[in-house]
mmCIF file of the N, C-alpha and C atoms, coordinates in Angstrom:
data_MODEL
# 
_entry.id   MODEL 
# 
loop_
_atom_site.group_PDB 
_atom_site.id 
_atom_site.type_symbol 
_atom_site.label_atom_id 
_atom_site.label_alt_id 
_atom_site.label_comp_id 
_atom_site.label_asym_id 
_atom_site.label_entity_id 
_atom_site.label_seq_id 
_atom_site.pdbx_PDB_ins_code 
_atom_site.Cartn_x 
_atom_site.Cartn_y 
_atom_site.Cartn_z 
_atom_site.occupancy 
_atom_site.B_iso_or_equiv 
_atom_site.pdbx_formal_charge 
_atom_site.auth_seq_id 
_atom_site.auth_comp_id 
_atom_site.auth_asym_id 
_atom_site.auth_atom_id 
_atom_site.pdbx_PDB_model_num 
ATOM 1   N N  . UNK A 1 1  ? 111.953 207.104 -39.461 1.00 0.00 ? 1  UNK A N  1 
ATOM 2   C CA . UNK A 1 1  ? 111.122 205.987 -39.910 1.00 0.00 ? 1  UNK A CA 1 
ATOM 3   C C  . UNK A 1 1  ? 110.877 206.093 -41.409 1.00 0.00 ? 1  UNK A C  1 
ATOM 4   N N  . UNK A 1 2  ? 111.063 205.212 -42.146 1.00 0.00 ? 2  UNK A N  1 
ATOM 5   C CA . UNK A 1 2  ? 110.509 204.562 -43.503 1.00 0.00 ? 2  UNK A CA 1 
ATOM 6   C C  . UNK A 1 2  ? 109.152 205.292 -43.728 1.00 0.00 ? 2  UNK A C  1 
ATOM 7   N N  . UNK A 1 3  ? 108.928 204.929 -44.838 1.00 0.00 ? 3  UNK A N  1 
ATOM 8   C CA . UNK A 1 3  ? 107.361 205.067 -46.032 1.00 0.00 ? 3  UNK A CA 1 
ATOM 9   C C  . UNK A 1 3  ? 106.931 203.868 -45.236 1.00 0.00 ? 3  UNK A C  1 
ATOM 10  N N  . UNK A 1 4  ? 105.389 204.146 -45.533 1.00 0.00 ? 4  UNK A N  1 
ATOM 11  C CA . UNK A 1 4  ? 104.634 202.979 -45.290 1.00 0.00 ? 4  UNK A CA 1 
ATOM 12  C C  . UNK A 1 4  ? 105.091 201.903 -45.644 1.00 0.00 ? 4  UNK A C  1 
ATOM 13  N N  . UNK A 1 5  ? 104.970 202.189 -47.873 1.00 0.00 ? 5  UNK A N  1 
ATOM 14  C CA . UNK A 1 5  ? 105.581 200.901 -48.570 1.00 0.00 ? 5  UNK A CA 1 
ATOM 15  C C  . UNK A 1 5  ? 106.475 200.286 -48.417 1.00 0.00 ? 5  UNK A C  1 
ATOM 16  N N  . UNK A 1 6  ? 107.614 201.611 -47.781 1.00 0.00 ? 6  UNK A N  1 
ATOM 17  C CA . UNK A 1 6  ? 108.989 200.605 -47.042 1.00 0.00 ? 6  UNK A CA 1 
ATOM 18  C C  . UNK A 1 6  ? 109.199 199.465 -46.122 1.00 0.00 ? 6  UNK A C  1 
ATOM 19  N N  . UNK A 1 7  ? 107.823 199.978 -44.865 1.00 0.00 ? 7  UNK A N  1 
ATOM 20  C CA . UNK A 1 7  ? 107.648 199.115 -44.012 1.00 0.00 ? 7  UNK A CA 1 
ATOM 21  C C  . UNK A 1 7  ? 106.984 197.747 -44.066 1.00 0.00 ? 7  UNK A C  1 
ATOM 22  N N  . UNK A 1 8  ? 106.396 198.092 -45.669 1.00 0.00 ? 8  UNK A N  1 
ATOM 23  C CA . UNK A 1 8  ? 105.614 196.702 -45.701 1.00 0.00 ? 8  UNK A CA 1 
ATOM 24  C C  . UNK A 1 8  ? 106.607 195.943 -47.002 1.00 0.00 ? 8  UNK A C  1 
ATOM 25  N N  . UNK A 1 9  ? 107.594 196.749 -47.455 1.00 0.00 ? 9  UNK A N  1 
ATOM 26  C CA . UNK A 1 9  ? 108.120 195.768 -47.905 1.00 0.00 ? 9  UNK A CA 1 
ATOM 27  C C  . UNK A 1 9  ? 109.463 194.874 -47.490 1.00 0.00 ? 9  UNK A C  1 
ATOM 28  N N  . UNK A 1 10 ? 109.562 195.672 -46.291 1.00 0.00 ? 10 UNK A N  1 
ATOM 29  C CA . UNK A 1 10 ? 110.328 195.128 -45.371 1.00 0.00 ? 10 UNK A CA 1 
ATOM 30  C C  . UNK A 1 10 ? 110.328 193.693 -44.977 1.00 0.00 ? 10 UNK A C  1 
ATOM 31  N N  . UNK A 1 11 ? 108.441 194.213 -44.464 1.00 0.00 ? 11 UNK A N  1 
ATOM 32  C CA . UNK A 1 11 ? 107.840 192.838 -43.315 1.00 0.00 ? 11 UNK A CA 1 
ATOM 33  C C  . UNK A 1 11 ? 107.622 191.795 -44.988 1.00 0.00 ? 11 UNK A C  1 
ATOM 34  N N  . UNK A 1 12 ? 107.396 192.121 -46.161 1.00 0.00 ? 12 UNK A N  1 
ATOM 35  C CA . UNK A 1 12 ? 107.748 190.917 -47.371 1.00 0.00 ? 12 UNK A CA 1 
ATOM 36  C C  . UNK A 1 12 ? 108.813 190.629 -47.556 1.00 0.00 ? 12 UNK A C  1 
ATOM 37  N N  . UNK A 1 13 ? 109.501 191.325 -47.726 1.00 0.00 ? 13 UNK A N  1 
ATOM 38  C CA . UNK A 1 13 ? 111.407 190.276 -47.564 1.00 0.00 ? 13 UNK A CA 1 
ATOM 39  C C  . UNK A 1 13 ? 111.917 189.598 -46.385 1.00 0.00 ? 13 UNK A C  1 
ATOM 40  N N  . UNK A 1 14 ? 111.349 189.832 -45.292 1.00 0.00 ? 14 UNK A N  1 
ATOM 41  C CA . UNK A 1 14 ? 111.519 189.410 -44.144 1.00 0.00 ? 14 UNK A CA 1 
ATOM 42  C C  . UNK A 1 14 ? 110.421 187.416 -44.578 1.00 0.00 ? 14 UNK A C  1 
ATOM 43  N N  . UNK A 1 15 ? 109.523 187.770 -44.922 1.00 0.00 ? 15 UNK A N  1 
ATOM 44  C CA . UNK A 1 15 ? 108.606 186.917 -44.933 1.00 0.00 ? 15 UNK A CA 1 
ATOM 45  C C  . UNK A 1 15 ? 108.920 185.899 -46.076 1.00 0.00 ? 15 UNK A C  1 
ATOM 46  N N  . UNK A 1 16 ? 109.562 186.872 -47.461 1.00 0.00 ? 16 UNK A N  1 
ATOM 47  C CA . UNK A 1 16 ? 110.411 185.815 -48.440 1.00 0.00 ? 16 UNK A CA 1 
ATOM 48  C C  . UNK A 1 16 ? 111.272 185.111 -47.323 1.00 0.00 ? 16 UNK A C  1 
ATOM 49  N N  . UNK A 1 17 ? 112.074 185.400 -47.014 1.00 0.00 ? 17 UNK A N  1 
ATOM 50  C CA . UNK A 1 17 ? 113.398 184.847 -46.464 1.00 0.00 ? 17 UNK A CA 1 
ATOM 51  C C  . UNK A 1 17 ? 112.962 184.019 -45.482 1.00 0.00 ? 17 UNK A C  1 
ATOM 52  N N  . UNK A 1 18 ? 112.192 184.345 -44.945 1.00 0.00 ? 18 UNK A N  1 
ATOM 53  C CA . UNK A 1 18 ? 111.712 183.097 -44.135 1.00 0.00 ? 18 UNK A CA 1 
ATOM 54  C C  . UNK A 1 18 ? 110.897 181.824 -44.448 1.00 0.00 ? 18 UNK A C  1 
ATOM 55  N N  . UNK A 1 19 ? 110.237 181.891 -45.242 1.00 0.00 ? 19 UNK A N  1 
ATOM 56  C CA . UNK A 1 19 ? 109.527 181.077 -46.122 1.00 0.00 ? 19 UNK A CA 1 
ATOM 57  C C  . UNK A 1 19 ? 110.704 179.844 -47.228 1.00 0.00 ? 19 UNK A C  1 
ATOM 58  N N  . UNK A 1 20 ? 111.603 180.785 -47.664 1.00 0.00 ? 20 UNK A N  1 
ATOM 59  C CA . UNK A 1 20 ? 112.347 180.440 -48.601 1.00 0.00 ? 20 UNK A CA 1 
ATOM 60  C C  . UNK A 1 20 ? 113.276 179.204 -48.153 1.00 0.00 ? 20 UNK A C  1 
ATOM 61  N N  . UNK A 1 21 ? 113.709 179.673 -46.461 1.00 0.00 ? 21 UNK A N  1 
ATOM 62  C CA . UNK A 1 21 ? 114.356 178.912 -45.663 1.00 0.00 ? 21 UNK A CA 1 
ATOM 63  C C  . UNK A 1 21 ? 113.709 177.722 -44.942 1.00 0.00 ? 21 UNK A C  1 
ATOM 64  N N  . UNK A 1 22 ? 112.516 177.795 -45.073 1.00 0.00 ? 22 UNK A N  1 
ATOM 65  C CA . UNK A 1 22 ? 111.163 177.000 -44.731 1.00 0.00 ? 22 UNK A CA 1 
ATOM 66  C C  . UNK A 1 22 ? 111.357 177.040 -43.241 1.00 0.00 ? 22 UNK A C  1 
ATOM 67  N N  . UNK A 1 23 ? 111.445 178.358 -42.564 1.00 0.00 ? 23 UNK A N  1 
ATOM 68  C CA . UNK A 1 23 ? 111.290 178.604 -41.386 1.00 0.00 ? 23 UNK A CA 1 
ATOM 69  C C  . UNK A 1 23 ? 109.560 178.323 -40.702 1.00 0.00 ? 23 UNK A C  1 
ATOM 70  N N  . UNK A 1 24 ? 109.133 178.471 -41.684 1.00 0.00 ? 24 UNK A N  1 
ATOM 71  C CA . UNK A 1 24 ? 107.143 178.216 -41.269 1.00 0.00 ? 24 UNK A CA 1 
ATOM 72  C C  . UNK A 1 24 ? 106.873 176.613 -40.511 1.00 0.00 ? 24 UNK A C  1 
ATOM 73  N N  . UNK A 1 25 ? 108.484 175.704 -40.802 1.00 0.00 ? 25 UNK A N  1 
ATOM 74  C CA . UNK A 1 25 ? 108.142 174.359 -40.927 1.00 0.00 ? 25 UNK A CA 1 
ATOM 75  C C  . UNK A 1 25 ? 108.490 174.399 -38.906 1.00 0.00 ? 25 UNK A C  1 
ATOM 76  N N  . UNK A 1 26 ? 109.425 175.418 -38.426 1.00 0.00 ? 26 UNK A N  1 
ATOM 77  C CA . UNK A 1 26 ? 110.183 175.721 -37.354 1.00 0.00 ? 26 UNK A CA 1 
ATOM 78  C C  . UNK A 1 26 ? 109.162 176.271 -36.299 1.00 0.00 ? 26 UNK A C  1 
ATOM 79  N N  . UNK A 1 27 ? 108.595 177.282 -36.911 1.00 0.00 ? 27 UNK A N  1 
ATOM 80  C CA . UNK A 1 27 ? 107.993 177.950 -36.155 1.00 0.00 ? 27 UNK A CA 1 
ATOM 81  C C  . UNK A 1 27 ? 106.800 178.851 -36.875 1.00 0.00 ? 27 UNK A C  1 
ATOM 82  N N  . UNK A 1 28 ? 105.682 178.039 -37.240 1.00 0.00 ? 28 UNK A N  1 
ATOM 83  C CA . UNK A 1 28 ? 104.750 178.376 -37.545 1.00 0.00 ? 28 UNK A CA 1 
ATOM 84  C C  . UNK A 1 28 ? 104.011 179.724 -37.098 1.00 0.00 ? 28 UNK A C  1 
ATOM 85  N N  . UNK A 1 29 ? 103.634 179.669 -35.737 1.00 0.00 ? 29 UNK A N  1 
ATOM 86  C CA . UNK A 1 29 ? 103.132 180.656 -35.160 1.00 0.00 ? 29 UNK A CA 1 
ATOM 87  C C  . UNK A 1 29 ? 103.543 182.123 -35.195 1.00 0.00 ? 29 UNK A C  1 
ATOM 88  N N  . UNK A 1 30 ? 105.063 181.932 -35.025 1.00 0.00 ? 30 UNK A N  1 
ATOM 89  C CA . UNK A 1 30 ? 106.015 183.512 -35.492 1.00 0.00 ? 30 UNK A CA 1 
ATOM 90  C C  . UNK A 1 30 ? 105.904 183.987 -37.170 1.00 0.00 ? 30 UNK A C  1 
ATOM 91  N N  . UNK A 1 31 ? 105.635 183.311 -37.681 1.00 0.00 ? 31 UNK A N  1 
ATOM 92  C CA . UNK A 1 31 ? 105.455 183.031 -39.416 1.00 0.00 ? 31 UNK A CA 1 
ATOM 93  C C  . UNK A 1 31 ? 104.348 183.721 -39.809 1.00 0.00 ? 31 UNK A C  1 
ATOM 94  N N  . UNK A 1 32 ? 102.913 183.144 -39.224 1.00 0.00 ? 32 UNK A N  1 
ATOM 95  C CA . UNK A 1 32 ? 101.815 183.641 -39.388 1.00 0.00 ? 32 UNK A CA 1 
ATOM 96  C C  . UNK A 1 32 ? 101.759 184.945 -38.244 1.00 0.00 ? 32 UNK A C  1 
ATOM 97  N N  . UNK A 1 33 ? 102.017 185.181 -37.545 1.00 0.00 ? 33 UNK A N  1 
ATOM 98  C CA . UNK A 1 33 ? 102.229 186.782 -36.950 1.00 0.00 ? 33 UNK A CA 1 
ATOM 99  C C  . UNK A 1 33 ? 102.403 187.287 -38.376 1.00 0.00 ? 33 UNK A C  1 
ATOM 100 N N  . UNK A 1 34 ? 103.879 187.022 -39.006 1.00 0.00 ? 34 UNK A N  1 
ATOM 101 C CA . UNK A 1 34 ? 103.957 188.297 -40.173 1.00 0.00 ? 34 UNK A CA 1 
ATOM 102 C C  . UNK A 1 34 ? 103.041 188.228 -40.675 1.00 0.00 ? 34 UNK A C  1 
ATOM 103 N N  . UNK A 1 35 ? 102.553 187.282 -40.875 1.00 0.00 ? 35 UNK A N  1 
ATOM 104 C CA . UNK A 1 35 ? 101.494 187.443 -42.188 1.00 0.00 ? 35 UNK A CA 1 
ATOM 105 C C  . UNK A 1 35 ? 100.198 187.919 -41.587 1.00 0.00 ? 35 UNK A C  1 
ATOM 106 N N  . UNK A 1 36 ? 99.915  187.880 -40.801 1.00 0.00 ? 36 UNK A N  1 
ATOM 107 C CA . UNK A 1 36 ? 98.923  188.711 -40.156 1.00 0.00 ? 36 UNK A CA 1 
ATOM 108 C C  . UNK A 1 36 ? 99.368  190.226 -39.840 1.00 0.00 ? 36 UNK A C  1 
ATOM 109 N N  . UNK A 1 37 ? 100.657 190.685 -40.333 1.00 0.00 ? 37 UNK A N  1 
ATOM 110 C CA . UNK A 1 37 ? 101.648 192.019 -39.604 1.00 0.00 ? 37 UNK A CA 1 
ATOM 111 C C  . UNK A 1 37 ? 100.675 192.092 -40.969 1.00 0.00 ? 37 UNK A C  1 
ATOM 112 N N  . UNK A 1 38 ? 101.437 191.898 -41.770 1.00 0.00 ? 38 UNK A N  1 
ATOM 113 C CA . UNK A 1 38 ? 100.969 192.269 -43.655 1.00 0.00 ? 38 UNK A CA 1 
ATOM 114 C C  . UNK A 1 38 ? 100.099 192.407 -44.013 1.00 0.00 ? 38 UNK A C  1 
ATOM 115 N N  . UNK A 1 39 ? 98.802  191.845 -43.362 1.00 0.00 ? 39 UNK A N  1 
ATOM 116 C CA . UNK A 1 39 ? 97.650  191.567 -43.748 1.00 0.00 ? 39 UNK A CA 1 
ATOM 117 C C  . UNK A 1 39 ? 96.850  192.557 -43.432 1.00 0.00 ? 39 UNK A C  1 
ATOM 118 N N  . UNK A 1 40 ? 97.378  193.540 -42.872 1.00 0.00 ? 40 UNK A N  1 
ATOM 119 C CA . UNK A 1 40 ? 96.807  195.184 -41.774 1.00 0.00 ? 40 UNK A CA 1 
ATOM 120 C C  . UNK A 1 40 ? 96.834  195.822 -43.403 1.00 0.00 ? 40 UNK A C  1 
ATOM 121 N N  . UNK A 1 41 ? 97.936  195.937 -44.165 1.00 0.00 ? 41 UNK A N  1 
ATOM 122 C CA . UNK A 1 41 ? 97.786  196.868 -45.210 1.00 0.00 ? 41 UNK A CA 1 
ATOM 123 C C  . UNK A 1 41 ? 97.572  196.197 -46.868 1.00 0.00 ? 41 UNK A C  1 
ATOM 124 N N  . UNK A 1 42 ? 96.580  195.367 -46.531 1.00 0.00 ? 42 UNK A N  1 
ATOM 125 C CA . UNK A 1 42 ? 95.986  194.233 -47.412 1.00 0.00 ? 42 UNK A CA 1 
ATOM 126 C C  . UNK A 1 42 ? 95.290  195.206 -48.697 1.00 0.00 ? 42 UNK A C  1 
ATOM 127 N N  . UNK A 1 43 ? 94.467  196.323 -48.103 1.00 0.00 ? 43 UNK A N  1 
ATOM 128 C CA . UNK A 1 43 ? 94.049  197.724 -48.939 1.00 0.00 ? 43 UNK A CA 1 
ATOM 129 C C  . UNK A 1 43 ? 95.526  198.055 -50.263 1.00 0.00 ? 43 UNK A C  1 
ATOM 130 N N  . UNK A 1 44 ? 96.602  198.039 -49.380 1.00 0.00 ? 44 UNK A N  1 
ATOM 131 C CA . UNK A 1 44 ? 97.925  199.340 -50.901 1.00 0.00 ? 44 UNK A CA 1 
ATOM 132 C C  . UNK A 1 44 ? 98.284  197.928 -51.403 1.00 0.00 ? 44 UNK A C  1 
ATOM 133 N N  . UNK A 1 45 ? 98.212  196.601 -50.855 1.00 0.00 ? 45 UNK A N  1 
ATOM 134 C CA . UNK A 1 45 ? 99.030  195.694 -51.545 1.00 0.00 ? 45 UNK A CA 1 
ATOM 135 C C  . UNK A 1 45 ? 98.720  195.573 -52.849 1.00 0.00 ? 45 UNK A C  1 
ATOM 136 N N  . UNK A 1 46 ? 99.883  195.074 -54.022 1.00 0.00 ? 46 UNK A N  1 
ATOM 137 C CA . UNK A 1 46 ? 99.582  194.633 -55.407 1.00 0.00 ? 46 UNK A CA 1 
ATOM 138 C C  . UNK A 1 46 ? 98.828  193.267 -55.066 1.00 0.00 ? 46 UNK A C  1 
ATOM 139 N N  . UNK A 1 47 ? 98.218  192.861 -56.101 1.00 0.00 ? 47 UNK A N  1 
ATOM 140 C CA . UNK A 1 47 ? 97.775  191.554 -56.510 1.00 0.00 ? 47 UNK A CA 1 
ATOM 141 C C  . UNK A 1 47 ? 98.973  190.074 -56.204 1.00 0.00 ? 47 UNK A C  1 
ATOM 142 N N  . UNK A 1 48 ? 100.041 191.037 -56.787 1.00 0.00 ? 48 UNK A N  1 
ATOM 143 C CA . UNK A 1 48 ? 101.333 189.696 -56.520 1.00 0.00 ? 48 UNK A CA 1 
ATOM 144 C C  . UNK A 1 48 ? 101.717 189.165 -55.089 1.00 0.00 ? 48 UNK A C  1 
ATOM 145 N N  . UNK A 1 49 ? 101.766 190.243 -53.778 1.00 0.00 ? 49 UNK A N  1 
ATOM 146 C CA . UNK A 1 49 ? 101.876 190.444 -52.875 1.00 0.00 ? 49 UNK A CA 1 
ATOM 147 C C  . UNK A 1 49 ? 100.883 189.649 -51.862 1.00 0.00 ? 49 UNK A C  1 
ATOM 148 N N  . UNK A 1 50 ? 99.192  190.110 -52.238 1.00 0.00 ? 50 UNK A N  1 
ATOM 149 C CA . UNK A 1 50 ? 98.562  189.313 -52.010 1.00 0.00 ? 50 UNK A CA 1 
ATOM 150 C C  . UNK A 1 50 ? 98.665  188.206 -51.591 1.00 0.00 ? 50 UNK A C  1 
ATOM 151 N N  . UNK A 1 51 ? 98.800  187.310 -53.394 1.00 0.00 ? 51 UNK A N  1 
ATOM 152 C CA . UNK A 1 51 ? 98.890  186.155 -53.601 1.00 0.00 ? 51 UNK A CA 1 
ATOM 153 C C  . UNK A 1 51 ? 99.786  185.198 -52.719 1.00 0.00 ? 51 UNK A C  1 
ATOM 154 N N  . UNK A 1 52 ? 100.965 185.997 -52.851 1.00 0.00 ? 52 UNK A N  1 
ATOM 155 C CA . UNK A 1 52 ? 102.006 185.423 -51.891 1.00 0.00 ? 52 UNK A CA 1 
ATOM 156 C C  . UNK A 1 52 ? 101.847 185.136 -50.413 1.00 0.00 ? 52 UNK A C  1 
ATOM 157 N N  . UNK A 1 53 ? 101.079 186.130 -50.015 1.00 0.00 ? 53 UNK A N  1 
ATOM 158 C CA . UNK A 1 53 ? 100.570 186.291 -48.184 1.00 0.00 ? 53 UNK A CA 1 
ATOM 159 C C  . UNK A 1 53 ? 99.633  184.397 -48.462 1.00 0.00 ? 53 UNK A C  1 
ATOM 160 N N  . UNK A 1 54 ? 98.689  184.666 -49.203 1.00 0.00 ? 54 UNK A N  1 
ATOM 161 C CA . UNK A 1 54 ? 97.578  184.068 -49.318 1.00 0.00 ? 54 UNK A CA 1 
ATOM 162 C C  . UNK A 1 54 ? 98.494  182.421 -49.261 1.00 0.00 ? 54 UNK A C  1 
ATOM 163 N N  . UNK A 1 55 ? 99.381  181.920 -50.292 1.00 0.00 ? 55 UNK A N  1 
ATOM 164 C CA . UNK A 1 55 ? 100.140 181.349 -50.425 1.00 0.00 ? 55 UNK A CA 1 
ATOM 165 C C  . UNK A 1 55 ? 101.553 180.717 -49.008 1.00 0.00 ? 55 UNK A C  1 
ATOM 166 N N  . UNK A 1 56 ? 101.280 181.711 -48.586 1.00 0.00 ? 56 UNK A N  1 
ATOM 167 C CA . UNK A 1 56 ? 102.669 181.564 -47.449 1.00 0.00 ? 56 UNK A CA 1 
ATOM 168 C C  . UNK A 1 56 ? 101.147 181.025 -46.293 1.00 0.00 ? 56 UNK A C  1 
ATOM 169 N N  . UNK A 1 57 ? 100.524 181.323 -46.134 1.00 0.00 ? 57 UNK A N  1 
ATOM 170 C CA . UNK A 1 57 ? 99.601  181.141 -44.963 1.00 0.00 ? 57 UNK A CA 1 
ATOM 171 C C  . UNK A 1 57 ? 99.359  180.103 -44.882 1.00 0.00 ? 57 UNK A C  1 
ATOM 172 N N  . UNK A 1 58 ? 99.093  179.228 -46.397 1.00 0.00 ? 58 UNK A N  1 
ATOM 173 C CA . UNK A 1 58 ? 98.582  177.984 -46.654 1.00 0.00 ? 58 UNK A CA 1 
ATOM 174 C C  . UNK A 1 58 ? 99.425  177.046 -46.196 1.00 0.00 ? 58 UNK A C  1 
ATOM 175 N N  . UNK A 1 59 ? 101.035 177.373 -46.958 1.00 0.00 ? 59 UNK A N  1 
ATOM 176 C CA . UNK A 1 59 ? 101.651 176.752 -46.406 1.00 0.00 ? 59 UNK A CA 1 
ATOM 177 C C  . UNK A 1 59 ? 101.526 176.490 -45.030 1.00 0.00 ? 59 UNK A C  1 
ATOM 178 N N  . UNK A 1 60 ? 101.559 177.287 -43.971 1.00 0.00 ? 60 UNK A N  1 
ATOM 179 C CA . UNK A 1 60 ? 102.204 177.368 -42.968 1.00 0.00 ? 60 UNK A CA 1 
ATOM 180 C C  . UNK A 1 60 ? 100.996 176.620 -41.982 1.00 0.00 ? 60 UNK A C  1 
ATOM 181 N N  . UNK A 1 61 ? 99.998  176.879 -42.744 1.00 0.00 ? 61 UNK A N  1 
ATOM 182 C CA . UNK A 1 61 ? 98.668  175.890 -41.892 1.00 0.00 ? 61 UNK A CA 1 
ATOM 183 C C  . UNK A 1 61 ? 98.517  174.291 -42.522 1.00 0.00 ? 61 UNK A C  1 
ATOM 184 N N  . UNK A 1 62 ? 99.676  174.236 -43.235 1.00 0.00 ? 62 UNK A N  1 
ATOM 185 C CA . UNK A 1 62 ? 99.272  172.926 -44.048 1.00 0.00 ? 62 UNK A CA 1 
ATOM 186 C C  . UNK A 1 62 ? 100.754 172.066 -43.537 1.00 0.00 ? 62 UNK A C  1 
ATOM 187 N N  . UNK A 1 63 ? 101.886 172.835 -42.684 1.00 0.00 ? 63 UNK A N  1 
ATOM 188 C CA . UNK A 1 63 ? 103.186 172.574 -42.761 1.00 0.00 ? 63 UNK A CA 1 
ATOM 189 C C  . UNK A 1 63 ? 103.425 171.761 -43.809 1.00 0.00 ? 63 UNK A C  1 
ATOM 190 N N  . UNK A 1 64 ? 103.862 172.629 -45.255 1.00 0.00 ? 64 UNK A N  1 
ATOM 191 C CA . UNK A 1 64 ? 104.530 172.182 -46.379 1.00 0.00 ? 64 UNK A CA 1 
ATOM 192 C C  . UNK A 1 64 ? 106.078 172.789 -46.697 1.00 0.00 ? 64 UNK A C  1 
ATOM 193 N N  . UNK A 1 65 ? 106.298 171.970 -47.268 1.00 0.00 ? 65 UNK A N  1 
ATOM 194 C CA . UNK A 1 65 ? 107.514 172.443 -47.733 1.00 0.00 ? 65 UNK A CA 1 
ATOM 195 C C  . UNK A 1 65 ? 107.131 173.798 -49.012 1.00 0.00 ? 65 UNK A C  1 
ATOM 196 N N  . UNK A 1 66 ? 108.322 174.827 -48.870 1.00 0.00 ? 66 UNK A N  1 
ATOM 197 C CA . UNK A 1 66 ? 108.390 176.170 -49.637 1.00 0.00 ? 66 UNK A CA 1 
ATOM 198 C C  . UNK A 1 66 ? 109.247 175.685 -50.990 1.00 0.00 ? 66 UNK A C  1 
ATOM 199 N N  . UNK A 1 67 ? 108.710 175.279 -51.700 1.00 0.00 ? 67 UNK A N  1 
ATOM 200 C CA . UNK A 1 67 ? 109.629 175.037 -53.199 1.00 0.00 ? 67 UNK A CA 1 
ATOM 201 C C  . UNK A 1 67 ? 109.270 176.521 -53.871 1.00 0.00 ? 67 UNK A C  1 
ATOM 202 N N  . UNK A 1 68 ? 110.801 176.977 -54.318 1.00 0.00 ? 68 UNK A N  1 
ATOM 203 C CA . UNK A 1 68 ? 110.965 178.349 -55.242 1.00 0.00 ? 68 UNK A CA 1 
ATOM 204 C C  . UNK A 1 68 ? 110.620 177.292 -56.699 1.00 0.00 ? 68 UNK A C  1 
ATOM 205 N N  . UNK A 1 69 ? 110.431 177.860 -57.493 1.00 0.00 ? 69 UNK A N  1 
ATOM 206 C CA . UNK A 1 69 ? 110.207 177.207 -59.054 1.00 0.00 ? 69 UNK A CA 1 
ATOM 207 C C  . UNK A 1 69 ? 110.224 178.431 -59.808 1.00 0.00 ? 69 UNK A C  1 
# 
């Protein structure tokens, strides 16, 4: 098994890639699981990481589209 950080940056590339693909629009509920997976080690996360959880959630309760910019 991985580092912690490994595991949580796992469950964030997992969560980019799904987001990116606007899988949240598919299946919301499996979406916010991760982000509730992520949200357990909310304590080691950076600020950027955060933001992004905070950001992906909104989406996914708001069903919006994921624009990269």
């Amino acid at each position: 098994m991985g580092s912690l950080k490994e595991k949580i940056n796992l469950r964030l590339d997992i969560l980019q890639d799904w987001m990116e693909s606007n899988h949240h629009l598919e299946a919301p509920g499996k979406v916010m699981d991760l982000t509730l997976e992520i949200s357990k080690f909310w304590s080691v996360l950076n600020e950027e990481d955060k933001d992004y959880v905070q950001c992906a959630q909104h989406a996914i309760e708001e069903q919006t589209i994921w624009e990269v910019h």
